[in-house]
N, C-alpha and C positions, 0 to 999 in steps of 0.2 A: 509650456515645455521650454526648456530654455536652449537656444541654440549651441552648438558646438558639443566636445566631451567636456564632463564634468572634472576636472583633474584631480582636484581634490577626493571628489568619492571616488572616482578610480582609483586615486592612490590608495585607499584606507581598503579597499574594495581588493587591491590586487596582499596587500600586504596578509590580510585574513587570508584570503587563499593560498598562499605563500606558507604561511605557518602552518594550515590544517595538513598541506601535502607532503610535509616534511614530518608532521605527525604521521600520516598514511603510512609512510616509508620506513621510520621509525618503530611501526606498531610491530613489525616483523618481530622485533626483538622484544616485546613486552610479554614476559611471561613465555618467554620462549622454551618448548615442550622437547623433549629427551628425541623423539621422534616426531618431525612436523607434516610429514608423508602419508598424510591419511586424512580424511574427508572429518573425523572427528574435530584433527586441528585446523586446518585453510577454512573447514566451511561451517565448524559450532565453534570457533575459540578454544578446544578443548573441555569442551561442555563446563565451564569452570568457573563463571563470570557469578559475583555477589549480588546482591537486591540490589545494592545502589548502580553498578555495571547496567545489569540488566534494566534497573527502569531507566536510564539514558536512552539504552541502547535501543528499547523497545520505543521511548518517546521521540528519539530519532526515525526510528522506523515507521511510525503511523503518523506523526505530528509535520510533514512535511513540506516543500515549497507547494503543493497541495494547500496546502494549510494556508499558506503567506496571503499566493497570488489568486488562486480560484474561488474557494470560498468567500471572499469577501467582495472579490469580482463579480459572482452569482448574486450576491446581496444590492451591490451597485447595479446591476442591471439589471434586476430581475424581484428585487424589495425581500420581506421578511422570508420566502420561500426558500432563500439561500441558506437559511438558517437550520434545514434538515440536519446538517454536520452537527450541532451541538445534541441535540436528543440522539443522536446515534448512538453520538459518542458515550451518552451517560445509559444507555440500554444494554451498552455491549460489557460493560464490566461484569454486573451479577452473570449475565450468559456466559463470560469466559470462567470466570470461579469455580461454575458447575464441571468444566471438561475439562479445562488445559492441564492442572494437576494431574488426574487422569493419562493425559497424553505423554507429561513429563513422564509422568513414571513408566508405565510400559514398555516408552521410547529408550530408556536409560536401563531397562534391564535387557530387552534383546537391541540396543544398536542402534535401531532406528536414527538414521540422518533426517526422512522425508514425511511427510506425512504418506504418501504412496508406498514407502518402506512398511508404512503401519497396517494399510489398506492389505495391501497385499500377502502380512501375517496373518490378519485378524481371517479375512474372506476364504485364502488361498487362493486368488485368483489373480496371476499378470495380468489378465485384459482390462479387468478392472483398474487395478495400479498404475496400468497408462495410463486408462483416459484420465485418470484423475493429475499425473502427472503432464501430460501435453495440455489441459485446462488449467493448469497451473503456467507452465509458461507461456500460454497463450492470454491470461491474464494479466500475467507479469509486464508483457512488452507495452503496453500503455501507458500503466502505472509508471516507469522507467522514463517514458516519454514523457509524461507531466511533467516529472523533476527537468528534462533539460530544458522543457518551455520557459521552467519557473526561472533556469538561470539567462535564458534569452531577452527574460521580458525586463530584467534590471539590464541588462548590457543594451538593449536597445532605449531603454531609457535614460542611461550616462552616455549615450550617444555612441558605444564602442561598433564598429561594422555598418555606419553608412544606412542612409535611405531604402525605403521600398525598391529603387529602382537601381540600387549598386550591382554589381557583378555577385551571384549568389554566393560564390565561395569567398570573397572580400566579408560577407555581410556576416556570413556563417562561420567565419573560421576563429574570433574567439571561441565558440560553441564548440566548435572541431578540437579549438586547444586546451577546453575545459575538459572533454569529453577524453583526451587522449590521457589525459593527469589521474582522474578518475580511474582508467580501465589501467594503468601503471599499478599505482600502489596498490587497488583491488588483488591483480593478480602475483605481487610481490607478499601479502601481508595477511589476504583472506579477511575474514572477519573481526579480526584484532582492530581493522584498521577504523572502519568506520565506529568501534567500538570506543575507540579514544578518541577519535574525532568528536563522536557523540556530546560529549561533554561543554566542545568548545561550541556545539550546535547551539545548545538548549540554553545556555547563558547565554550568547548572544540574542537568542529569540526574547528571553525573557527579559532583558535588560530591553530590548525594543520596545515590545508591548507595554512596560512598565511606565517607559519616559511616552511612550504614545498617546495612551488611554487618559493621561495626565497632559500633557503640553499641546497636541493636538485640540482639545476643547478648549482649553481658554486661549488659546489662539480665536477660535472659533467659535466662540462666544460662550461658550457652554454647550450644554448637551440637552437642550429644550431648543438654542437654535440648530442644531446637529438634525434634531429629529422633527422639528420645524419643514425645515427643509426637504429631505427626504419623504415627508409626507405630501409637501407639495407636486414633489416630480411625477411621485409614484400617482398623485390623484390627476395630475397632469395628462400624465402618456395612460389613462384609463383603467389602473391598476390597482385601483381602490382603496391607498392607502400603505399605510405602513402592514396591517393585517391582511394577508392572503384572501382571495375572497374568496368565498365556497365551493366554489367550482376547482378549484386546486386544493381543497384539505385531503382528499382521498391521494392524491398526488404527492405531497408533502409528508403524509402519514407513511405511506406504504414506500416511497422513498427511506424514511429513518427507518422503519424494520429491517426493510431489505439489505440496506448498508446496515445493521447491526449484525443482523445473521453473517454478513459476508467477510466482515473486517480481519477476522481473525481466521478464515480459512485462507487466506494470501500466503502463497509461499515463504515470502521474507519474515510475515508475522512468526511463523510456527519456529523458520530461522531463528530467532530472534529470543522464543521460548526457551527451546532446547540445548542453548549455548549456556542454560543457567547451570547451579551444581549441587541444586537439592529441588526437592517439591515443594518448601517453605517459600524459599524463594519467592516462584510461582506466587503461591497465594500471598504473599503479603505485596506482590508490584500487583495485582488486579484490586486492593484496595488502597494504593497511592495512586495507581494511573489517572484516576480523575484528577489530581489536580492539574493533569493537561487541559480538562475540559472544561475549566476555568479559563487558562488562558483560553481557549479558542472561544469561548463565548465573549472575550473582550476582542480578540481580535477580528472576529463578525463585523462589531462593529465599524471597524475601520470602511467597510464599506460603505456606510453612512456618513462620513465622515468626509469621503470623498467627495459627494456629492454636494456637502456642505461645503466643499473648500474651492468649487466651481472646477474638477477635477472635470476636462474633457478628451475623450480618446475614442478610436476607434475600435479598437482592439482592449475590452475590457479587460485583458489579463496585465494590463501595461497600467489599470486606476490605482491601484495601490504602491507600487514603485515612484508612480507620478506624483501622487500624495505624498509620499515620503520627501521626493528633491523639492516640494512645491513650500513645505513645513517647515524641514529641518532644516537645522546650516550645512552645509558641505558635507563637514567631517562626520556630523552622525546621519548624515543621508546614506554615508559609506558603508558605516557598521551596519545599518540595518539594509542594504543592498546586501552584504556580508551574510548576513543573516538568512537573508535568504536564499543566498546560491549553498552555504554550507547548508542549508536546509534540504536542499535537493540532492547534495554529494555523497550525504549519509544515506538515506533510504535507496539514493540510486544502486549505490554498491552493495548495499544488501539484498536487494532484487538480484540485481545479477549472479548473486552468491547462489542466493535460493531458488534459483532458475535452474543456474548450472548444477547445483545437484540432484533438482530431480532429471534432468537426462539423464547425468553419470549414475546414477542407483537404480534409475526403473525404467531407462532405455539402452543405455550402451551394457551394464551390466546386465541387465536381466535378457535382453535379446540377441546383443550384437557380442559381446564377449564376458557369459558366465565365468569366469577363471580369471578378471582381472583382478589382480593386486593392490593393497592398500596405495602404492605410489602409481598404477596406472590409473585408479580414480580419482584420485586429487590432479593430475595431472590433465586428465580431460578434464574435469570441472574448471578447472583454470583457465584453458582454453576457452571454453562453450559460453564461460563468465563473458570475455570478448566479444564471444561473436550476437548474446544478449546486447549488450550495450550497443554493437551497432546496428543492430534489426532496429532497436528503439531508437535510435538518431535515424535513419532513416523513416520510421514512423514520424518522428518532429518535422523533419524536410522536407515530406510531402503531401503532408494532410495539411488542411489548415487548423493555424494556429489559433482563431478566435472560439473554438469551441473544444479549448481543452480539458474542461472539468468532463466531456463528453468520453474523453479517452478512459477515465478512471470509469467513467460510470458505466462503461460498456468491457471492461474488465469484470466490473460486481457481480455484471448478470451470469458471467460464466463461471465466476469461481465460487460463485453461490449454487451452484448445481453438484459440487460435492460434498455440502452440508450432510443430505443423508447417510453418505459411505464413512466420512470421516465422525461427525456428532454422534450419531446412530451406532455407527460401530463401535462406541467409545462404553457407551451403557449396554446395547442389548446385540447379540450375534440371530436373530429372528429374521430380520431379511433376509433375502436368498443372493446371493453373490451375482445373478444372471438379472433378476429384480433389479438392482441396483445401477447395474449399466443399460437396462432399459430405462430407467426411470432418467440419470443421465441424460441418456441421448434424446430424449423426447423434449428436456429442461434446455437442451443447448441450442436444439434442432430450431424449438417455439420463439427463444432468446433471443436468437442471432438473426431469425429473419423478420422477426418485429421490428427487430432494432435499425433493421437494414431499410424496412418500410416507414422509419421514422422521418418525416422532412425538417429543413431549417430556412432560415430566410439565406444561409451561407451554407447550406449542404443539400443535397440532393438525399443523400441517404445516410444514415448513422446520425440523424440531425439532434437524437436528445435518447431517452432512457425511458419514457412515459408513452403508452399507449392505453384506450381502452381496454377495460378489464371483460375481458367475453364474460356474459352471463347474468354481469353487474351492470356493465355502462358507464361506468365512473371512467378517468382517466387516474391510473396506477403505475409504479415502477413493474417497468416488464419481468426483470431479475425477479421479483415477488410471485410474480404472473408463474413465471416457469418454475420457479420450485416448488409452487403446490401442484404444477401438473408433475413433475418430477416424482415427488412423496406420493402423489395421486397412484401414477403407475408403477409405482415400485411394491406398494400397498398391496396391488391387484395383483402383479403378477406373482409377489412372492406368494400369497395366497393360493395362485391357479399352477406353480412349480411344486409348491410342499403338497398338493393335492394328487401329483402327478407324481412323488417321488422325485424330484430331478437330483442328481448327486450334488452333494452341499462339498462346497471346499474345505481345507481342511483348517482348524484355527490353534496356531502355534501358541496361543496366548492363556494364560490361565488367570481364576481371578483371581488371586493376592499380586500378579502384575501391575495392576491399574491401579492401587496404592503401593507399592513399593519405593523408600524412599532412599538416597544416595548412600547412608549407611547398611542399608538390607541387600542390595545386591553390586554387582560389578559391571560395566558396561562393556559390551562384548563389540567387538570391531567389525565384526563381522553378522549377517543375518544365521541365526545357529536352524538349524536340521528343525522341520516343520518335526510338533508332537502332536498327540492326538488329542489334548487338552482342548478343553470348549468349554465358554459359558453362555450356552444355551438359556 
């Protein structure tokens, strides 16, 4: 590591940020709508954004400093196992193909901002529409918090904020001044903003990865000595190699399920959907999005790489930035520092987008003030956008930081337990609305206190995502664990409710909804008067 700040990557480092935040501010005006006072425009862009918008915007949204710092962090410490991120990633297209369509449409003839918006057409049921919405933002604030790790661990790597033992607010307050630019333009621009930024994300990533995957190995002799090496550490420290050894494939396996099933029930993700402006759209970015999962499967690598390049650190989220200044020259050490904090900038503000409005639609409106106004809900979302971003800088502050892929992964397990309300309700109205938040609470209840009984050699509890699968024995993703008990009980009791009569909600949705596409109907600002339509 080299002493002092790096000036240089600081400089090319601040200049990038410099530009994308003047992009932020600027987006106000892109496409600027007759009326911008309404949850339609600050928080979907005006539902309006084309295939190539939206797959930016969407590969800004999942492709994140996520992506950069942890993933390949997991790989360097932890060998091939890290590599569950790329099968996820190629399992979850054909799953989204089958539904999001679906979603788009229904969502764009009655309104729908949220997926909680949907829930609670399809079921009739506000109790339900919370839980799915405060699991949403209780997802969220993790997710939020990886990206500002992701921008910490390049700033502590060009040396910006001083030593472990500096004064915390010295150490932290690049982070604080990152954080405050970010919640700026977010709340001036909405979703426009990280929509234009997007662009400048994803060529930066990819211009990285490009010259990486290429200049990195023959620096390093090649990639026979790359995985040379890597093999040796992992047989080293007892880890049997570059291949997971048996005892972790059940681990590994039910890890990518579980993060397939989950990716796309994320609030930002559905964001990110609905901002588009047809259902074509849709379908044709679920068959380009893989070629994100191309690059991530080169940039996996990089964690190997690391190890090849005698990369040593305590804090493995710091291997991969440390790779970079250890490689590059200065100036492209910067870009791809760059690269990675605008990697974190875009998905941050689209979290916070997607957070803030499931309050504002399926809390503050549906409980606290039925009667509010297209300009009092954009206005609370704007606010709540805020007070998101700081739950999650306080989540950064005070956990530790060496087990940040842990923060995502214990988001998974909860946002994976509205799969059945949201997937389920997209094809069939047969579960029973009361089923559904049984089956919930049972899937969060199991989740969150395995995960709690998780250890680490740096945590006491929340130390990983894998425990024993009761029944089996194997060790499995817990997330996985609780949505079969979740589907389990929702199964049974919808069964022992429809035996009992229980009154079923009412479902405003009919089916020629779930394909209608932007020319068939008009999108309604408001949620329209429950009908007695059902498909049953």
């Amino acid at each position: 590591m080299k002493d002092g700040v790096n000036g240089v990557a600081l400089g090319v480092f601040i200049f990038f940020f410099l530009a994308v935040t003047v992009m932020g501010f600027l987006a106000a005006r892109w496409r600027r709508p007759d009326n911008e006072h309404s949850l339609d425009e600050w928080g979907l862009g005006g539902r309006s954004f084309g295939t190539w918008v939206t797959w930016f915007l969407l590969g800004g949204d999942l492709y994140t400093a996520y992506t950069f710092v942890a993933v390949p962090a997991a790989i360097y410490a932890a060998g091939a196992a890290g590599f569950f991120a790329v099968p996820y990633t190629i399992l979850v297209y054909p799953l989204i193909f089958t539904f999001l369509p679906r979603l788009w449409s229904v969502s764009h003839k009655h309104g729908y901002v949220t997926t909680s918006d949907f829930v609670r057409g399809r079921f009739g049921s506000k109790g339900l529409s919370l839980a799915v919405a405060v699991t949403g933002i209780l997802a969220t604030m993790p997710y939020i918090a990886l990206q500002l790790v992701g921008i910490q661990a390049v700033l502590d790597v060009m040396g910006v904020g001083g030593g472990e033992n500096t004064n915390w607010f010295v150490k932290d307050l690049p982070l604080l001044i990152a954080f405050g630019v970010l919640a700026a333009y977010t709340y001036s621009s909405g979703l426009r903003a990280p929509a234009l930024i997007a662009f400048v994300k994803d060529t930066l990533i990819y211009i990285v990865i490009a010259v990486a995957i290429i200049y990195i190995p023959i620096k390093l002799g090649g990639f026979d000595e790359i995985f040379k090496a890597a093999s040796d550490k992992y047989t080293a420290a007892g880890a049997g190699g570059l291949v997971p050894a048996q005892a972790g494939q059940w681990t590994y396996a039910t890890l990518a399920l579980g993060s397939a099933l989950a990716l796309f029930m994320y609030p930002h993700s559905i964001t990110a959907t609905l901002s588009s402006r047809s259902r074509e759209v849709i379908r044709r970015n679920t068959t380009i999005l893989p070629l994100y999962s191309l690059m991530l499967g080169l940039l996996a690598l990089l964690g190997f790489m690391a190890i090849a390049a005698g990369v040593k650190v305590t804090n493995g989220q710091l291997a991969i930035p440390q790779l970079f200044e250890n490689m590059f020259p200065d100036w492209f050490a910067g870009v791809a520092f760059a690269a990675i904090g605008i990697g974190a900038l875009v998905p941050a503000a689209i979290m916070s987008i997607a957070a803030a409005n499931l309050f504002t639609r399926n809390i503050y409106k549906d409980f606290i003030k039925p009667d509010a106004t297209p300009q009092q809900e954009t206005r609370v979302s704007k606010l709540v956008s805020l007070l998101v971003k700081v739950g999650a800088l306080v989540f950064v502050l005070t956990m530790d930081k060496t087990v940040a892929i842990n923060f995502q992964l214990l988001g998974g397990i909860w946002i994976l337990q509205t799969f059945p309300a949201l997937v389920g309700g997209l094809f069939t109205r047969w579960f029973h609305r009361w089923a559904l938040l049984g089956g919930w609470a049972v899937g969060m209840l199991y989740g969150t206190f395995a995960a709690y009984g998780v250890a680490s050699p740096t945590q006491k509890h929340f130390g990983g995502s894998s425990k024993e699968i009761p029944g089996i024995g194997e060790i499995g993703y817990i997330g996985l664990t609780a949505f079969v008990l979740n589907v389990v009980v929702s199964v049974v009791l919808t069964f022992a409710l429809r035996a009992f009569n229980a009154p079923d909600g009412v479902d405003e949705t009919s089916p020629e909804d779930y394909t209608a596409d932007a020319g068939d109907v008009g999108v309604e600002t408001e949620l329209p008067p429950a009908t007695a339509g059902s498909t049953h």
